[in-house]
N, C-alpha and C positions, 0 to 999 in steps of 0.2 A: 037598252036605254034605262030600266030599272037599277042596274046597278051602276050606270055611272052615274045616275043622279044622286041615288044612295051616297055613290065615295063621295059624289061632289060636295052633296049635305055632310058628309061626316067629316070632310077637312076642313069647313067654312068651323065645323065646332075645337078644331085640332089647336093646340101650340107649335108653331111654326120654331123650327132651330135652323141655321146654317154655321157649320165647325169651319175653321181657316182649313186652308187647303195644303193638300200632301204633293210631293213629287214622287213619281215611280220613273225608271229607264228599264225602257227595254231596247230587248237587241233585236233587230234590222232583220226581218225573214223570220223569226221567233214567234211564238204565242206568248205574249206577254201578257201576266198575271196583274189586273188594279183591284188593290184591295178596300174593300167597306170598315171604311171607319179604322181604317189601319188596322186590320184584321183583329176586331175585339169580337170576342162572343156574341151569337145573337141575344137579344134581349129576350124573357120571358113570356113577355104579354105581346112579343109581335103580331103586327096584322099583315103588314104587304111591305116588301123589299123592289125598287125597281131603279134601273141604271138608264141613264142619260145623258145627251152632250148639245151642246146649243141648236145642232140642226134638227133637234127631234130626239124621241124614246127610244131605246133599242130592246131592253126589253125587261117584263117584272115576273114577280114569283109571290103567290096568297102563299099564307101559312100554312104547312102541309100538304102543298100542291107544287107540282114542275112549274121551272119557269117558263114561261112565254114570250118568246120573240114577236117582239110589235116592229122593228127595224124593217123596215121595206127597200133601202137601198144596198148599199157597197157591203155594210155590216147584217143583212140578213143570214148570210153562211158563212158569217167567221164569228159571230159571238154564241160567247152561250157563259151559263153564269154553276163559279164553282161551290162546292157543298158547306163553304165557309162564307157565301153570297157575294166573293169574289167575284168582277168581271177579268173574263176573258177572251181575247181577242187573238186567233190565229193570222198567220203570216205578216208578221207588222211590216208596213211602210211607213218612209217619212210624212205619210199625210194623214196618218195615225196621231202625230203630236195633235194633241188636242187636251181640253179640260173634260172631262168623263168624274156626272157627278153619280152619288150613288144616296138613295131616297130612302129611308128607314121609318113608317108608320106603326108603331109599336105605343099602346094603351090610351090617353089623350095626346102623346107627344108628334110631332113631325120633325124629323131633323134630316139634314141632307148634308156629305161629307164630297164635297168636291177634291179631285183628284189632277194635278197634271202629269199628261203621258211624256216620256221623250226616248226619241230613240236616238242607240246611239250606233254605227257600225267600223270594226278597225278595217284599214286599209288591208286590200286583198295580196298586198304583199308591195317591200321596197326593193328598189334596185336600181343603182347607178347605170348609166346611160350614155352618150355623146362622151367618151372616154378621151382624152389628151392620148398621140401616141408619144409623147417623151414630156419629161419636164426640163428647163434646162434654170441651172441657179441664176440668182436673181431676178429673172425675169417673170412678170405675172403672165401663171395661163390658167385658161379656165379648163380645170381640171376634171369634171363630169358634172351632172345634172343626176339629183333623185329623186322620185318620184314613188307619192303614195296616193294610190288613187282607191276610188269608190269609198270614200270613210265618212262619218258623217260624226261629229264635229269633225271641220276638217284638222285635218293631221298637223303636227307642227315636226316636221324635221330636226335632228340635229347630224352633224357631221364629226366624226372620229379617226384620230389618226393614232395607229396602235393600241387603240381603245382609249384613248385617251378626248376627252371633250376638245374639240379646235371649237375658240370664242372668235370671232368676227373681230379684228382689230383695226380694218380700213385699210391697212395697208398690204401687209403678207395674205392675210386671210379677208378674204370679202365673200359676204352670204348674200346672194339673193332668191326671196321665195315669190310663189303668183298661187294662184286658189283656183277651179275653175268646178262651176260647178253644171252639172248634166241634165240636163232640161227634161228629161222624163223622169229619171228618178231622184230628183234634187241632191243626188250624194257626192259630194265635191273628190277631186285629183288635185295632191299639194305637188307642187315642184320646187324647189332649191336648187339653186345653181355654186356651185363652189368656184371659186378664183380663189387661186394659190400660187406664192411665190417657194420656190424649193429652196431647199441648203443641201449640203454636201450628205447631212447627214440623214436625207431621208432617202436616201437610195434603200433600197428593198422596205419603206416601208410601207404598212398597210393601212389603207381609207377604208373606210364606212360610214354609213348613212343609216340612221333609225326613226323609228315613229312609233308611239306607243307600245314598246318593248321589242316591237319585229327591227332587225338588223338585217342589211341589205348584205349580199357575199362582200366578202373583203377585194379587193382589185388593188395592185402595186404599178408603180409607173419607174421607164429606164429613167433613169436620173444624171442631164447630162451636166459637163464642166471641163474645163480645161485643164490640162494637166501641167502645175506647179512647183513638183519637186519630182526627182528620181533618187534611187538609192538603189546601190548596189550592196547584192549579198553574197555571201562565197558559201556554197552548199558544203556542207563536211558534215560525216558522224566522229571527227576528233580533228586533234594535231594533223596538220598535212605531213605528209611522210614523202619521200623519194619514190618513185614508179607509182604514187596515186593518181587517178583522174579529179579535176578540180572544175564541178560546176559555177558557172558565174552567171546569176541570175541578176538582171535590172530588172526593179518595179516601178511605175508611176503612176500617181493619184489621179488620174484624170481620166472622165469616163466620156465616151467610147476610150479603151486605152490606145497607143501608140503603138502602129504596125509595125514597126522597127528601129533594131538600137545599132549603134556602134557600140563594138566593144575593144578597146584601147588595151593589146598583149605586147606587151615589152617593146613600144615605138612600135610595133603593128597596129593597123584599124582593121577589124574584121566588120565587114555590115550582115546584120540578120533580120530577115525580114520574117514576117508571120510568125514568132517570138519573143521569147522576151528570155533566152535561156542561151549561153555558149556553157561548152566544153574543154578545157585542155587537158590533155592526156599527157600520161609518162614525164611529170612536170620533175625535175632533179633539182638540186640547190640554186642552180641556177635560174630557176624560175624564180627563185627571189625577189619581190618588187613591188612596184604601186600600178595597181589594173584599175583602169574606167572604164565608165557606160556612160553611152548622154544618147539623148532625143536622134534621131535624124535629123528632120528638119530645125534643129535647135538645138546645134552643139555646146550649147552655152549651159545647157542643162543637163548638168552630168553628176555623177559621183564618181569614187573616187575609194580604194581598200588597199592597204599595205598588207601582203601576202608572203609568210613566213614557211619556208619549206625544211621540215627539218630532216638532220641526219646524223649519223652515227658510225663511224668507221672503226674497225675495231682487229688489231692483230697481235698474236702472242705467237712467239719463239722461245722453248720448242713447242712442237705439238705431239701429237699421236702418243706411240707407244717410246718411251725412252729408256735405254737399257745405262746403266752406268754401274761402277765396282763401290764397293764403299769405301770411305776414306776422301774418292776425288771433292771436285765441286763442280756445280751447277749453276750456272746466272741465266736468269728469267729474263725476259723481255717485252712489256706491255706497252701498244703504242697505240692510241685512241686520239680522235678528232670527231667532234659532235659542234652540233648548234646550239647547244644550253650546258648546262652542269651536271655533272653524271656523278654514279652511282657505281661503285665500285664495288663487289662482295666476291670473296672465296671461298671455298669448300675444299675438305678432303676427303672423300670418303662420305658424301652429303653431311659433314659433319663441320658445322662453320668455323669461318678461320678468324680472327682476329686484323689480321694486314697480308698483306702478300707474305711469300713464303720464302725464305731465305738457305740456300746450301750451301755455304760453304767446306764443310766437312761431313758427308753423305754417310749415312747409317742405316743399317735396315729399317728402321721403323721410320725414315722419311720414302720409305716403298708408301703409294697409296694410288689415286687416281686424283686428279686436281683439276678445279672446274673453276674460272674466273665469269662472274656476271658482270654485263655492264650495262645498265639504264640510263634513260633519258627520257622521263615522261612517260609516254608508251610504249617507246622505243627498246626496242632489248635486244642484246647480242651476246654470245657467251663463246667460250674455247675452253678447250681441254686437253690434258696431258696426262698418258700415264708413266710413270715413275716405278722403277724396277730397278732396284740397289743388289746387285749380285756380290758374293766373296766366297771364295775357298773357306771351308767350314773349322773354326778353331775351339776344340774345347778349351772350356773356361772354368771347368771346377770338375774333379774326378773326386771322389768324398766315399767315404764308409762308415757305419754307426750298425752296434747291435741291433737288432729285432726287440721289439715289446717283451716278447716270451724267453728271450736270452739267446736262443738256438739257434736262431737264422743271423744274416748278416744281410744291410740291404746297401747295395751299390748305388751312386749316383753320378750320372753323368753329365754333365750341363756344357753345350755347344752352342754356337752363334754361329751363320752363313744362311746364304742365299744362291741357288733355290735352297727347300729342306734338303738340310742332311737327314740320310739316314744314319741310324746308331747302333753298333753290332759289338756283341760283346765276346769277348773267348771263350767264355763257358757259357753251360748251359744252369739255367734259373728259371725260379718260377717266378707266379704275380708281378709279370714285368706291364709296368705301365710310364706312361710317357703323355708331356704333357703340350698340352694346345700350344701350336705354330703361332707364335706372335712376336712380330718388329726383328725377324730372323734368328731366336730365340727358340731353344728346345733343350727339353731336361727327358731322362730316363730315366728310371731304376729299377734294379733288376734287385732278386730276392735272393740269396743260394745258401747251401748248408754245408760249409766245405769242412771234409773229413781231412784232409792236410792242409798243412799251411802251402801257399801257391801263389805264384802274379798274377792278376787279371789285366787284359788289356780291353778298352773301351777306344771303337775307331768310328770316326765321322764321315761321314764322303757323301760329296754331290758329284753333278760335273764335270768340275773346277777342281777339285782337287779332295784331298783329303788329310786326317788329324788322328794319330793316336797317343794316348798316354795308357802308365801302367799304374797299377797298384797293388801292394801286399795284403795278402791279407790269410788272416789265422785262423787254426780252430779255435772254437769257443774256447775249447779247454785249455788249449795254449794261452789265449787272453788271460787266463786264473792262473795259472802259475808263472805268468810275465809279472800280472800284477802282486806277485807276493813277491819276486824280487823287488819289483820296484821297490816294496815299503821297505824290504832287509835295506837295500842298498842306499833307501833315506833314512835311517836308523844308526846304520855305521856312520854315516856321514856325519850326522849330528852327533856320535860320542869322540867321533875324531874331530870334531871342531873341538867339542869342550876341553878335551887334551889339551890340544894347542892354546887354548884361551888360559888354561891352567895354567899350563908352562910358563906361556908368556907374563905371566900375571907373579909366579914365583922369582923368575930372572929379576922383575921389578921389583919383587920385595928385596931381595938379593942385594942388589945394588943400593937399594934406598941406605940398608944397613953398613955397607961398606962408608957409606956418604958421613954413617953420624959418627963412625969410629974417629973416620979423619977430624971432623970436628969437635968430638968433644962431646956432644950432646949427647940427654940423657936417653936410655933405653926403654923405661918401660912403656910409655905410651906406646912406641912402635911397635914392641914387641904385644902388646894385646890386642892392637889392629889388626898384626899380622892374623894371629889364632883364628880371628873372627872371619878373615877372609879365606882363610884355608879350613874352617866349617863347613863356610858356603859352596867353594869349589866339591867339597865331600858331597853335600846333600847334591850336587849339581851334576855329578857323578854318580850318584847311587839312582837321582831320578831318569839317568838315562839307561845305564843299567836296564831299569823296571822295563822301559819301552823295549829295548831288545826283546828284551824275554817274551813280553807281547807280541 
């Protein structure tokens, strides 16, 4: 009794203060934290700190002393006060909102810092409900109900399709929500109901519902509608070819789809039911044509593919292995029928041709193997022929020439025929080599050292027949004194031309002179002419002379 009369004297001499008031939120089942005076420092000269709310004290704290619970109801075992003179209040309920003032008696002053509590709690989780089992277009259905309950404010719903905000437009999209709140613990359940009209294009898609950040699972609805259009497809990995199988797929846009089509094969209807797929097998050119699909019950609803089956026929005369002589002729024969424009290439010897190959007059080097391509897109066909020009073997050049060193003598012999001739010589030689079989063409030469002069024969032979020629041929040493006749025997020649040129050349002077006797005419001119051309004929003659002697 002594000290409450004391405070009571001692607040009659106080300044009284009251600060405007603060909001706190706390959460729902929480100890929530209301701070004094918005958590400023205590003040220096404090005397007594104590908390409060309309129904009564809960409880204070003297300076340097524990607080004290004066609270004798609901708040006796859940307040207690923290080291910054915070109150605090465990397990909060909605009947916790309240004003909770807090009382600061510090030197001559009073001031008191009113506080509103509020709680707030989120919904224990959302999730669509009463589910539509199909949507069908244009028609409104009401497509599910979501629901967030136990939250306190209550929850405001939004509705999502694809994540995308669906707004309420009255007409496709209609929201309606209801609140309902729980008589013991005042914490309300929102519901939302969604009415939606479909389109084509929300088949698989995805709804949801949220409330303060919680998203309800996504859920999709079958999406019904009538089917409007067919089309047919023609399955292929390329150009249809002869002996391909050819799938012929109908599709239709309408959902549930159509349990079966006609399929319309060259004036056949084939009906298939539990598909939407036919087959034709082993289709040839003459599966050429226009194939439809259409509905069953609605043949009026078809498509419709013009179907191009290609081909390519392709024969050459001759073929295989073809034997022929050389000199005959050859006519080719290429005869082709396709469904597009083709592509024509030859080879000989995988070595390209220019245009097809023409024989009229056969030679060994048209021996080869010969290969015609013909294309068509993807299409490709080829043939081939080999070509074998045979002949009795003829040489074509028997030849001799000294050796580098003077000493030897090398033989050559050069043949044409088919198969190879082989090449044999009469004698025996060394360093004989022989050169690469090509276009029925071969050379030899042989080396030898002949001590007398002698014929050589050089013979050819295949198969078919055979070839020989001869040839002379000398010693070296004989070649040296062949060739020093040779130059005697052009040396006389040349002094017995000049003779003759002499002679000839005096007979004319000869006569000239008889000429001027008859006439009359004077001599000496002629006669100095003459001298000077019988000088010449001297030097002409002494210069041949000299070459003898040489």
């Amino acid at each position: 009794m002594h000290f409450s009369s004391c405070l009571c004297t001692l607040l009659v001499a106080l300044v009284y203060q009251v600060s405007a008031m603060d909001t706190v939120i706390g959460l729902y089942g929480e100890t929530v934290e209301v701070p004094c005076n918005n958590g400023a420092p205590k003040p220096k000269d404090l005397f007594i700190t104590k908390w409060k709310y309309d129904n009564g004290d809960l409880l204070t704290q003297l300076k340097d002393q524990d607080a004290s619970v004066i609270a004798t109801n609901k708040y006796k075992d859940r307040v207690s006060m923290a080291e910054n003179s915070s109150l605090l209040i465990a397990a909060a309920t909605l009947k916790d909102e309240k004003t909770f003032t807090c009382m600061v008696v510090a030197g001559a002053d009073i001031s008191e810092y009113p506080v509103k509590l509020l709680i707030h709690k989120a919904p224990t989780g959302v999730e669509i409900t009463a589910l539509a089992a199909e949507l069908e277009i244009g028609k409104p259905t009401q497509l599910g109900q979501c629901s967030a309950p136990d939250a306190n404010p209550a929850a405001n719903i939004t509705w999502f399709k694809n994540k995308k905000h669906l707004v309420a437009d009255g007409k496709g999209v209609i929201i309606s929500s209801k609140v309902k709140v729980d008589e013991v613990t005042g914490l309300t359940t929102t519901s939302s109901t969604l009415q939606y009209t479909a389109e084509k294009g929300d088949t698989d898609a995805l709804f949801t519902c949220g409330a303060l950040n919680t998203l309800s699972s996504p859920v999709s609805f079958t999406v019904t509608y009538p089917t409007e259009r067919v089309s047919l497809h023609v399955i292929s990995k390329g150009p249809l070819m002869e002996g391909d199988n050819v799938t012929l797929k109908c599709k239709a846009d309408g959902n549930p789809l159509p349990t079966g089509f006609n399929f319309h094969i060259q004036r056949k209807v084939v009906k298939v039911e539990n598909s939407d797929s036919y087959t034709v097998t082993d289709v040839t050119r003459n599966s050429t044509g226009e194939y439809k699909c259409s509905i069953i019950d609605n043949a009026k609803m078809e498509d419709s593919k013009n179907i191009t089956i290609n081909y390519l026929d392709m024969s050459l005369s001759p073929s295989g292995k073809v034997m022929k002589s050389a000199g005959e002729s050859l006519a080719l024969n290429l005869q082709t029928n396709a469904s597009g424009e083709l592509k024509v290439s030859w080879t000989k010897d995988n070595g390209k041709l220019d245009k097809m190959p023409k024989f009229d007059k056969l030679t060994y080097s048209d021996s080869g193997k010969y290969e015609v391509v013909v294309t068509m897109g993807a299409l490709i066909k080829n043939a081939f022929f080999e070509l074998v020009v045979e002949g009795i073997p003829v040489i074509r050049q028997l030849a001799k020439q000294r050796g580098e060193d003077g000493q030897h003598k090398v033989l050559t012999c050069e043949a044409e025929g088919s198969p190879k001739p082989t090449v044999a010589w009469s004698v025996n030689g060394t360093s004989a080599d022989e050169s690469p079989y090509i276009n029925g063409k071969i050379s030899h030469k042989l080396t030898i050292v002949p001590t007398v002069n002698l014929t050589v024969f050089c013979t050819v032979s295949n198969e078919l027949g055979q070839d020989t020629r001869a040839i002379n041929v000398s010693t070296c040493s004989s070649d040296d004194s062949d060739t020093t006749k040779l130059v005697v025997g052009v040396i006389v020649g040349l002094l017995l031309a000049t003779v003759v040129v002499g002679l000839a050349y005096w007979l004319y002077l000869k006569k000239s002179k008889q000429g001027s006797w008859k006439t009359g005419e004077k001599e000496d001119g002629s006669t100095e002419e003459s001298k000077k051309l019988e000088e010449k004929i001297e030097e002409k003659l002494e210069e041949n002379s000299q070459k003898v002697e040489v």
